[in-house]
C-alpha angles and dihedrals in degrees: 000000000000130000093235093040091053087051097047082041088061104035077048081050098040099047093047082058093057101037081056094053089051091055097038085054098045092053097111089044092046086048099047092032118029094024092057093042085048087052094050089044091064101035100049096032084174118092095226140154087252076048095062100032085065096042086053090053099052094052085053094057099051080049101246085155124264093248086054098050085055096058094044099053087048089050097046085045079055099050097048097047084054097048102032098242115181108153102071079214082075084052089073105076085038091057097048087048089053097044093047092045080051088059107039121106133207084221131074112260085209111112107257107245136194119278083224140330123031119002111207125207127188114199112195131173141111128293120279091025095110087259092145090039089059098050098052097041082051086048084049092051095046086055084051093049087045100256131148109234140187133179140213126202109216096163091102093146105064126071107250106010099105095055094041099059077048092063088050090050085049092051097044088030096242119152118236125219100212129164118188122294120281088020120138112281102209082055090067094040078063100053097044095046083050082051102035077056107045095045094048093236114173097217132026112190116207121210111194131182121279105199122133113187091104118028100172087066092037087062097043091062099037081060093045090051085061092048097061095029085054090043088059102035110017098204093048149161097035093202134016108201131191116205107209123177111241099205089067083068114183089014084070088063093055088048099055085047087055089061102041131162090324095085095054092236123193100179160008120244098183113194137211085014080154086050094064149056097213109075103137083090077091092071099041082046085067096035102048108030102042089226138113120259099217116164129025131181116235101183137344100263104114093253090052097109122095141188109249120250118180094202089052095044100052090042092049084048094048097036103139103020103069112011096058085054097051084048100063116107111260095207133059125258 
């Protein structure tokens, strides 16, 4: 066997991998979503107004958001009027084309890295959401990729976090740049950036504090951590990324607007996406928010966590339903 056969052989093999975890992850959301339009498809057969009540319905239940479900019923009205569709079976692959274009985004869902020298990533998000599992499962997927990696805990606020991203530092054998509970958390920003620089690591990945008692105060620090980070490395930090829980569905929407532009954010890691059934929150997430939805977690193993693709993600929800369809043999035996 070829070198270049071996190597399609494992990027065939690789991306498999990944297009079964995204359906292995989606199954709730497959169950409670695709399984229900599937059901209305062949009960109903007619393309109708009661048709499309009960299809709207449906995506507002998998919390796709209410102003979503709009624009995509208007689209799909469109679609059919301009294809003649009349057998709501022909409605499936529409559907899928709509949802991924939904998704799609002008910009790269890649994180934005450095040139050279020191990449800098700011995680943000309340409390409870896997903010400190994503940052050491991301600190686990930059060693695979070769990378040096430090990280700071700037959680100085709740009991146990900073102990907890230590454990993950222990287990991917990252070190951890701490100071003492309640201390100021630009402070540590500080220190980590001075050792991120003295050491030539190629990330540093930032916790903050996700309380939200007081926002005003939240904000207030989350502003004083770029500062700092700005003062030190003009261009970072190269992303700013909310973790939001996707099994809070439409409760993840009201937390990144409570954010708001305010944070600078770059970009959406949404977690326990194979956890809910609701995970049409991903498409309101885009929608709504005007940002990239660029990691999820699809499980809790250390290498669950994915970089988002719209076209995968709609093919893994609707597995089953359309390809098999658009598999069939168009011509007789």
């Amino acid at each position: 066997m070829s070198f270049f056969k071996r190597l399609k052989d494992s990027i065939a093999s690789k991306t498999e991998a990944v297009t079964n975890k995204f359906k292995d992850g989606l199954s709730k959301t497959r169950d409670a979503l695709v399984e229900r339009v599937e059901s209305l498809i062949l009960r109903r057969k007619k393309i109708d107004d009661e048709f499309y009540e009960e299809l709207e319905e449906i995506l507002i239940a998998s919390d796709v958001g209410v102003t979503t479900v709009m624009k995509l019923i208007e689209d799909l009205r469109a679609e059919v009027r301009k294809r003649r569709i009349e057998d709501a079976a022909e409605l499936r692959p529409v559907l899928s084309e709509k949802l991924t274009l939904l998704l799609k985004s002008d910009e790269n869902n890649g994180l934005r890295l450095a040139p050279e020298g020191l990449t800098v990533i700011l995680f943000v998000g309340v409390n409870g959401v896997g903010k400190t599992t994503t940052i050491g499962k991301m600190a686990h997927r930059f060693k695979q990729q070769g990378k040096s990696v430090l990280m700071a805990a700037g959680d100085t606020f709740r009991a146990g976090a900073i102990e907890q991203l230590e454990v993950w530092g222990q287990r991917v054998g990252v070190d951890v740049i701490k100071q003492q509970a309640g201390s100021d958390p630009a402070a540590v920003m500080y220190d980590a950036l001075q050792a991120a620089k003295t050491r030539g690591v190629d990330v540093l990945l930032c916790d903050t504090a996700g309380r939200l008692q007081n926002k005003v105060n939240l904000m207030e620090e989350l502003n004083k951590i770029y500062r700092v980070i700005r003062r030190e490395i003009p261009d970072a930090p190269h992303e700013a990324l909310l973790v939001l829980d996707a099994t809070t569905g439409q409760n993840a929407l009201s937390q990144a607007k409570l954010f708001g532009d305010k944070a600078g954010l770059t970009g959406i890691v949404l977690t326990k996406l194979d956890g809910t059934a609701k995970g049409g929150i991903v498409v309101a997430i885009r929608q709504e928010l005007n940002l990239p939805v660029k990691f999820v977690g699809l499980g809790e193993k250390m290498d669950d966590l994915e970089v988002f693709d719209s076209e995968q993600f709609v093919h893994a929800l609707f597995a089953g339903l359309i390809t098999e369809e658009s598999e069939q043999p168009s011509g007789t035996e």
